[in-house]
C-alpha positions as CSV (number, residue, x, y, z in Angstrom):
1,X,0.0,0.0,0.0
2,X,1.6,3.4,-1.2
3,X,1.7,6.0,1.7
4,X,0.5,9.2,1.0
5,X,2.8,11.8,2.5
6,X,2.9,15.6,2.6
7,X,2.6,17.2,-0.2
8,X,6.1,18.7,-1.1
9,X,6.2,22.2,-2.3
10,X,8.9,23.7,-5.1
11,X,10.9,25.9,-4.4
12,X,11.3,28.1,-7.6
13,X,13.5,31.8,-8.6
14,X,11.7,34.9,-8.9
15,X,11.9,34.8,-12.2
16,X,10.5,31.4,-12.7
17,X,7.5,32.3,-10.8
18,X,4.4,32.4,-13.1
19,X,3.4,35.1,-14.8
20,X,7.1,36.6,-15.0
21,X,8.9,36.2,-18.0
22,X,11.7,34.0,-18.1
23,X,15.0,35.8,-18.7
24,X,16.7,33.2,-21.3
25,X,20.9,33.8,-21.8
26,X,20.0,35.2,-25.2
27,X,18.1,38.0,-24.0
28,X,21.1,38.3,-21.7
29,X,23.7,38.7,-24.2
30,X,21.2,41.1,-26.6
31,X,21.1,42.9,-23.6
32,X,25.0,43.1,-23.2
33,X,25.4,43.6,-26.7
34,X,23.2,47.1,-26.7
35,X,24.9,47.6,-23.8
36,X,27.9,47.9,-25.5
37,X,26.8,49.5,-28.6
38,X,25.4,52.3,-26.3
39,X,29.0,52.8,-25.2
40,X,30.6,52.9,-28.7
41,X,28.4,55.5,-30.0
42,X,29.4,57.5,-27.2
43,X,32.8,56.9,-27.8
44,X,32.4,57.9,-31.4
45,X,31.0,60.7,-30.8
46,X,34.0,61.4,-28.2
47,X,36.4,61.0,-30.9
48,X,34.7,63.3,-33.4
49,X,34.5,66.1,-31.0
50,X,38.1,65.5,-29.7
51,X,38.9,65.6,-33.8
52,X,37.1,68.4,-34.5
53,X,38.7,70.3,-31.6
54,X,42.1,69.4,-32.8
55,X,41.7,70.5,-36.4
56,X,40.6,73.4,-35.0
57,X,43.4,74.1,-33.2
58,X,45.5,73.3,-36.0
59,X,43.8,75.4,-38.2
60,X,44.2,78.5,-35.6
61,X,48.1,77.7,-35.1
62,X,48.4,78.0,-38.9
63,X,46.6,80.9,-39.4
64,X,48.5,82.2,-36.6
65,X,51.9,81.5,-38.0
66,X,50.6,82.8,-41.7
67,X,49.4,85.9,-40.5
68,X,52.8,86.6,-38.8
69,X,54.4,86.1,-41.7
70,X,52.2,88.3,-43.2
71,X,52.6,90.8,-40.7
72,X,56.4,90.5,-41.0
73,X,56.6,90.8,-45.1
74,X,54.0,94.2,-44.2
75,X,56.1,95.4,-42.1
76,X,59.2,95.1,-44.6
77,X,57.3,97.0,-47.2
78,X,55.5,99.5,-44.5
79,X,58.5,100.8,-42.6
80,X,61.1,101.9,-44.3
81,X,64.5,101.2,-43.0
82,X,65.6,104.9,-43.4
83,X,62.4,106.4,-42.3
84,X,62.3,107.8,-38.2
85,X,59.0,108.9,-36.7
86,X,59.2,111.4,-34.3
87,X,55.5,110.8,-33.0
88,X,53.1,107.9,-33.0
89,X,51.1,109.8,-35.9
90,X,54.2,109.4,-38.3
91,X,54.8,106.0,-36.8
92,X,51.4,105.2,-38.2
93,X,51.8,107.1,-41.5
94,X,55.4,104.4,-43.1
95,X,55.9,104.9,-45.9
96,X,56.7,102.3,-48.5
97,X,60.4,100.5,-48.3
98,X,60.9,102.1,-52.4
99,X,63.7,103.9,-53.5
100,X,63.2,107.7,-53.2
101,X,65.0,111.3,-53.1
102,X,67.9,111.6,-51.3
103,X,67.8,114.8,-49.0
104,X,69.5,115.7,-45.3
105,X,67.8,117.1,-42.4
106,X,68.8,120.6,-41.5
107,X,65.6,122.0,-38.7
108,X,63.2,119.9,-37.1
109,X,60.8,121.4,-35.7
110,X,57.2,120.0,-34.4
111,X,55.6,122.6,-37.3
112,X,57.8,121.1,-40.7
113,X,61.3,119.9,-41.2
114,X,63.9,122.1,-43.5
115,X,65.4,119.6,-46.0
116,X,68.4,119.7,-48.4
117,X,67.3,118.1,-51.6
118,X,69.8,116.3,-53.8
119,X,69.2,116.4,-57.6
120,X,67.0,113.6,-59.2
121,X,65.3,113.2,-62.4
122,X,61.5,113.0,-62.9
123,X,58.9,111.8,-65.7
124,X,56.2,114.2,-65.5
125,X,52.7,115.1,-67.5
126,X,50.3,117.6,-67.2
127,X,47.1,116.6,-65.4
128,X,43.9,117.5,-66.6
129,X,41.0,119.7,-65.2
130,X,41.4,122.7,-62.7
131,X,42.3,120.8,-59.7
132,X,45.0,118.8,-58.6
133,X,43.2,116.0,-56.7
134,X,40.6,115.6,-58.7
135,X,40.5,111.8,-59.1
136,X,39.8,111.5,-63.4
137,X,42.5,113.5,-63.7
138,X,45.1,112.5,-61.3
139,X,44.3,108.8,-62.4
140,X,44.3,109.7,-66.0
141,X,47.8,111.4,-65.1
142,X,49.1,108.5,-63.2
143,X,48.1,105.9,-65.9
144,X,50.6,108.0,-68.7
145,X,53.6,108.0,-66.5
146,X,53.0,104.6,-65.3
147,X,52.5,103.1,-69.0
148,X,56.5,104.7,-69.4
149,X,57.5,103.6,-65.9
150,X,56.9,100.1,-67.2
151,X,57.6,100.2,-70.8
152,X,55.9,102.5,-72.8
153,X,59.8,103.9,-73.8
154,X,62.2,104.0,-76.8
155,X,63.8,100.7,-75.3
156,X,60.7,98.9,-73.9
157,X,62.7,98.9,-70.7
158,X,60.4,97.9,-67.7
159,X,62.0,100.5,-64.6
160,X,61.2,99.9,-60.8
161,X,58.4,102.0,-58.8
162,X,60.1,104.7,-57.0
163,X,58.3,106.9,-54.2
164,X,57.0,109.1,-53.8
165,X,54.5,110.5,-56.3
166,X,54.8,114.3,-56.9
167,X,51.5,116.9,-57.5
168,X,52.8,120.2,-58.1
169,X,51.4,123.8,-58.8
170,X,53.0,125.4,-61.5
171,X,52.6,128.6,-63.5
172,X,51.9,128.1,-67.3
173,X,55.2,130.6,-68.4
174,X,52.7,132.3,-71.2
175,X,51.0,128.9,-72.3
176,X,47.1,129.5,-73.5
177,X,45.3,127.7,-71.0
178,X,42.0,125.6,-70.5
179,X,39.3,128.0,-69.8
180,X,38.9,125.7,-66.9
181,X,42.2,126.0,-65.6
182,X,42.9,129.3,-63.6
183,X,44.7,131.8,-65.5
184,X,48.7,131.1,-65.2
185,X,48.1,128.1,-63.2
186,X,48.4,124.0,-63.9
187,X,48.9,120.9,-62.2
188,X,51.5,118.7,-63.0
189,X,52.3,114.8,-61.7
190,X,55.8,113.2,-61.8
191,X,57.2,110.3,-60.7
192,X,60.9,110.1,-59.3
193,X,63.3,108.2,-61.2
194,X,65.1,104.8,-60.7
195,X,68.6,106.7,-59.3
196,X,71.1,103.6,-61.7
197,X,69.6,105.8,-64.5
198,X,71.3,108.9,-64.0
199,X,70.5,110.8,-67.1
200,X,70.7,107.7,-69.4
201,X,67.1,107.4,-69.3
202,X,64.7,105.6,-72.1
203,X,62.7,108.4,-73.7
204,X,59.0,108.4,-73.5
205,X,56.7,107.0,-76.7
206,X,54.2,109.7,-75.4
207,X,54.7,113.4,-76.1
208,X,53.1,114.5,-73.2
209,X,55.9,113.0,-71.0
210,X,59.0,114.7,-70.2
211,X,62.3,113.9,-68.4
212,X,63.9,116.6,-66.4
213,X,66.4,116.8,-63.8
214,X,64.9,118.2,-60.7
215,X,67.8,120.1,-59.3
216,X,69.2,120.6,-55.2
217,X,67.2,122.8,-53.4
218,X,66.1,123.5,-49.9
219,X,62.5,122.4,-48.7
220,X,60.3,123.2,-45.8
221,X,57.8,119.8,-45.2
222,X,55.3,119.0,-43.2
223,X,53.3,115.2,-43.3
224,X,50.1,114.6,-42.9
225,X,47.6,111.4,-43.2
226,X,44.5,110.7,-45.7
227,X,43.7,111.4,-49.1
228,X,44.8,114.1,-50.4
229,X,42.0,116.7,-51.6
230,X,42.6,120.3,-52.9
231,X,41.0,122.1,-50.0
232,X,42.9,120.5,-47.8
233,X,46.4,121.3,-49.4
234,X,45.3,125.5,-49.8
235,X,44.7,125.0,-45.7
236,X,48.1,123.3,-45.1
237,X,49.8,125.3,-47.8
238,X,48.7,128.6,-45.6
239,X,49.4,127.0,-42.2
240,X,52.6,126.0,-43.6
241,X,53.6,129.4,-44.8
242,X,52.6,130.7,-41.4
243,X,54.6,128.9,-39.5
244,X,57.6,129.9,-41.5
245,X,56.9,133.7,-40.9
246,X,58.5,132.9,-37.6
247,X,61.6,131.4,-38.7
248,X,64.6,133.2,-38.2
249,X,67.0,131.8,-40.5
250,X,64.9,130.5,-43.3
251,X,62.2,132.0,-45.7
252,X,59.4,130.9,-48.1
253,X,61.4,131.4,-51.6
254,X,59.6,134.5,-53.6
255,X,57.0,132.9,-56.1
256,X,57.3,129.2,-54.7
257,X,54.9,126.8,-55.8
258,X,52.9,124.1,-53.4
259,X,54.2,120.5,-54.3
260,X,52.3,117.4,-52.6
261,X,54.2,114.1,-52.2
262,X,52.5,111.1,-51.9
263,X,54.6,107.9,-50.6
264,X,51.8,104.8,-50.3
265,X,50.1,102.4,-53.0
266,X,46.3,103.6,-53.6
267,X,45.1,100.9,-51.4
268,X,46.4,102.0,-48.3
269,X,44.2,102.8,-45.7
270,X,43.5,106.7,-44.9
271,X,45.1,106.9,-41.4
272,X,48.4,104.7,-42.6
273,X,49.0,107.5,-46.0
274,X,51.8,109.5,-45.4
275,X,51.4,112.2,-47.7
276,X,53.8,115.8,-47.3
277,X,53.5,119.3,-48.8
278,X,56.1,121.0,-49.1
279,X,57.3,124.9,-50.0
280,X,61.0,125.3,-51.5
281,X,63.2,128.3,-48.9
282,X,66.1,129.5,-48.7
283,X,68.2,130.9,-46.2
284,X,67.5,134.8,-45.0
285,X,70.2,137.4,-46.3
286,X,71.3,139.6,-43.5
């Protein structure tokens, strides 16, 4: 006869209770394996960043190192090696590293310098019009001597740019003038010759340029910044003149002429120009 004992009860896992779903290894490892491409998305998204942030330091380093190199070649064609300001306003207003007119310092003042001018030789044209800075004119003025700078001559010879570009005043000696020019009065542009030259220099294919010799003479300057306009140089040219009244050992010479140098490329900014008039003395006769 079977004996009936106590019923035996099962022990089972949480999970193997009914009604909760059985958590087989392959839900494990699909687990895991999400698990883990979580974490690799993340990492990749980690690296991009960390890539993009070191290109982009790169990419400032180099501009960093070319825009000191472009500061440095600036700065060899900005300041010239023979050019000293004597205030942050010239310091600002270099002038171009070009070969120019050779001249000494003989009175400085804060007013204008005195200057002794060596000889140099000039291509010149008239300029067109009744004023000096008008901009057709001075551009159609700077185009002539230009085409002759660079080859426009009797032995197609291509000459350096010199510096800087002369505007000068000058009285017509009995020429019939423009009605619109004033009566007895032109403007004139030149640019300063290549020194190696001397007097050996090609002649022009256009008539209306002519070489001269500019000879030594003694000059009273002062610079100033900006484009140049023709009301500007009448209020300079009678400050300047002013300011000479005064001087005891130097006068304005009788019947001198303003002349207006210009010393940067046309697309120099207005508060870096160095532009200076100037009024040819000479010494007072006791």
């Amino acid at each position: 006869m079977l004996a009936v004992g106590k019923p035996v009860a099962i022990l089972r896992r949480p999970s193997d209770q009914p009604g909760s779903p059985r958590r087989s290894l392959g839900k494990i490892l699909a687990g895991l394996e999400r698990g883990v491409n979580t974490r690799k998305t993340q990492t990749a998204l980690e690296t991009r960043i960390s890539l993009v942030l070191a290109l982009a330091s790169q990419a400032f380093s180099q501009t960093q190192r070319v825009l000191g190199d472009l500061a440095a070649e600036s700065a060899k064609y900005a300041i010239p090696r023979r050019f000293e300001p004597r205030n942050f306003e010239e310091a600002l207003m270099a002038v171009p590293d070009l070969e120019t007119v050779s001249f000494r310092v003989v009175k400085q003042t804060d007013q204008y310098v005195i200057r002794e001018v060596e000889p140099y030789y000039v291509a010149e044209t008239d300029m067109p019009g009744k004023n000096g800075f008008d901009f057709n004119g001075a551009s159609q003025a700077f185009n002539v001597l230009a085409a002759y700078l660079f080859g426009k001559n009797t032995l197609s010879e291509q000459m350096e740019m010199t510096t800087p570009v002369y505007t000068r005043k000058v009285r017509s000696d009995g020429e019939k003038m423009d009605m619109t020019t004033p009566a007895g009065e032109k403007w004139q542009m030149s640019f300063v010759m290549p020194r190696k030259y001397g007097s050996k220099l090609p002649l022009p294919k256009d008539p209306s340029v002519t070489i001269k010799q500019v000879p030594g003479k003694t000059v009273a300057v002062t610079a100033f910044p900006g484009f140049v306009t023709d009301e500007d140089v009448k209020r300079r040219e009678s400050k300047l003149r002013d300011a000479l009244n005064n001087v005891a050992e130097f006068q304005v010479k009788r019947d001198a002429m303003v002349e207006v140098a210009q010393f940067n490329p046309p697309f120099t900014l207005p508060f870096t120009r160095r532009n200076e008039i100037s009024l040819e003395v000479e010494r007072r006769t006791i």
